[in-house]
C-alpha angles and dihedrals in degrees: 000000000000085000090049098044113002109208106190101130104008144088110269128180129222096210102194104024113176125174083355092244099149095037091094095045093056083038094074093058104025121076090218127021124192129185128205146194157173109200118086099224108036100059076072090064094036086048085050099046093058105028084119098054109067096192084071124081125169117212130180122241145079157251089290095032112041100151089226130136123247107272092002103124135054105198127023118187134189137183124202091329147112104335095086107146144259085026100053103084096102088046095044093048092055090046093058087041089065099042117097113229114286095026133137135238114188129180125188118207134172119280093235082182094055145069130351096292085064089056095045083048088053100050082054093054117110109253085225104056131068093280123223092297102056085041089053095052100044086045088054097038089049097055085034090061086054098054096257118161104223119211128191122222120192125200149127132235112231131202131202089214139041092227094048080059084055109053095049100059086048086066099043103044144013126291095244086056109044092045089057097052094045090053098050088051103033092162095060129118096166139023127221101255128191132203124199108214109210108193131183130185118219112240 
């Protein structure tokens, strides 16, 4: 992400935000740091994580509804949120808004093609619906047709323990799931895991 916009010195939003747990750490490189989000309990964790740091401020909102002003902002990220296509356009559209010329928006999104995490996303997917790999390709086709430069990251998520493994697919997928990859690998204390970047560029 730091290749792709680099934010030392600049106004980022966390678009997104959460719980605010990675405000602080953009907060020792960027200049401003603003946190937002949707969701009406968790800004009051964000606010309380970085009460300390006043070049931080959270601020409730979204994708189509960010409270910025036009050209304010000079990198906007977001993780596995918001920007799901075909439905991102108005997003997309206020995001660019608030963007000053030259900036950078990057979204980082699951490889539903890559690593064992795609194949335990796959096994999760509706057999009624398009699959990973027809969401992978209209979610490709869709940045593709913005202009958006798409990178590929490839990594793993390791535990220290086996239970922590499994707690963890209990909560991302379902149980039937979960219970048949960890059989099958019944050794395992990590899974080979992949991220898409999407990254466009403000005119």
């Amino acid at each position: 992400m730091r290749a792709l916009a680099p934010w030392a010195g600049r106004t980022l939003v966390d678009l997104g935000c959460g719980t605010g747990f990675w405000l602080p750490r953009y907060a020792s490189e960027a200049a401003e740091v603003i946190g937002i989000e949707p969701d009406s309990v968790l800004p009051t964790r964000a606010e309380q994580r970085v009460r300390h740091l006043p070049s931080v401020r959270v601020a409730a909102g979204s994708a189509e509804h960010l409270g910025l002003p036009a050209r304010s902002v000079d990198v906007v990220h977001a993780r596995f949120a918001y920007f799901f296509p075909p439905n991102g356009d108005a997003g997309l559209t206020e995001v660019l808004r608030a963007l000053r010329p030259g900036g950078s928006l990057v979204v980082v999104d699951n490889d539903y093609r890559w690593g064992e995490f795609a194949t335990l996303l796959a096994a999760s997917a509706p057999k009624d619906g398009p699959g990973t790999k027809g969401r992978a390709e209209l979610t490709d086709a869709w940045w593709r047709d913005r202009g958006a430069a798409r990178r590929e990251v490839r990594s793993s998520w390791s535990f220290d323990r086996r239970s922590d493994l499994d707690a963890v697919l209990h909560i991302e997928f379902p149980a039937p799931v979960a219970d048949t990859w960890l059989a099958r690998n019944p050794a395992a204390t990590g899974l080979t895991y992949g991220y898409v970047l999407y990254s466009v560029t403000a005119p």
